[in-house]
N, C-alpha and C positions, 0 to 999 in steps of 0.2 A: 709800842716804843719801849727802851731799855733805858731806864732811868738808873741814877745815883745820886743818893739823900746829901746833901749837903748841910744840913741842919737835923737835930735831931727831934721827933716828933713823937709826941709821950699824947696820949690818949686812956683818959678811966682811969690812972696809975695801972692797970693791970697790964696792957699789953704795948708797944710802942716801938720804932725803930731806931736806932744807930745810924749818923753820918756815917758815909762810907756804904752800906750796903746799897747792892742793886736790886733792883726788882723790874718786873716787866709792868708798864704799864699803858691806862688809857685815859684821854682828854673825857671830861667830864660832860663837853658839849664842844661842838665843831671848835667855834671861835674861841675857846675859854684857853689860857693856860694851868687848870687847876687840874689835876690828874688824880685817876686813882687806883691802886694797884690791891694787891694781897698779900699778908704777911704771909712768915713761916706757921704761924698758930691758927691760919684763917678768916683770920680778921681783915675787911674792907678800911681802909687808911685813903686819907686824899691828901697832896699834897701842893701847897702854891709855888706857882715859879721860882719864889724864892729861896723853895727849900731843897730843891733838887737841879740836875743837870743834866743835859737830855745827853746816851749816850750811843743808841741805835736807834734810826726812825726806820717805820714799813712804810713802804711806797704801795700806795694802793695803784692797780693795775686795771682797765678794765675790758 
C-alpha cells in the first residue's frame, strides 16, 4: 500500500521521516493497523494509524 506520514516520526535522532512524504508500505500483521515501510537511507520505520494515511491499497488477486 502507498502511505503518507501525517505526523512526523524521528527515530535514534539519526535518521527519521517528514509529514507529507510518501512511501510504499506493509501491515505489520494481517489484522494490525501498524505498518512498516523503508526510508530513503534504508532504514525499516513502523508507523501507527495515526501517523499516516493510506493512499493506494493492492488488491490481492487469487
Amino acid at each position: 500500500m502507498q502511505i503518507k506520514l501525517t505526523a512526523d516520526i524521528e527515530k535514534n535522532f539519526d535518521h527519521g521521516c517528514s509529514a507529507g512524504e510518501e512511501f510504499e508500505a506493509v501491515l505489520i500483521h494481517p489484522r494490525s493497523t501498524t505498518v512498516e515501510f523503508i526510508t530513503d537511507a534504508g532504514k525499516a520505520l513502523r508507523a501507527f494509524s495515526y501517523e499516516y494515511e493510506v493512499i493506494e491499497t493492492v488488491e490481492l488477486t487469487s
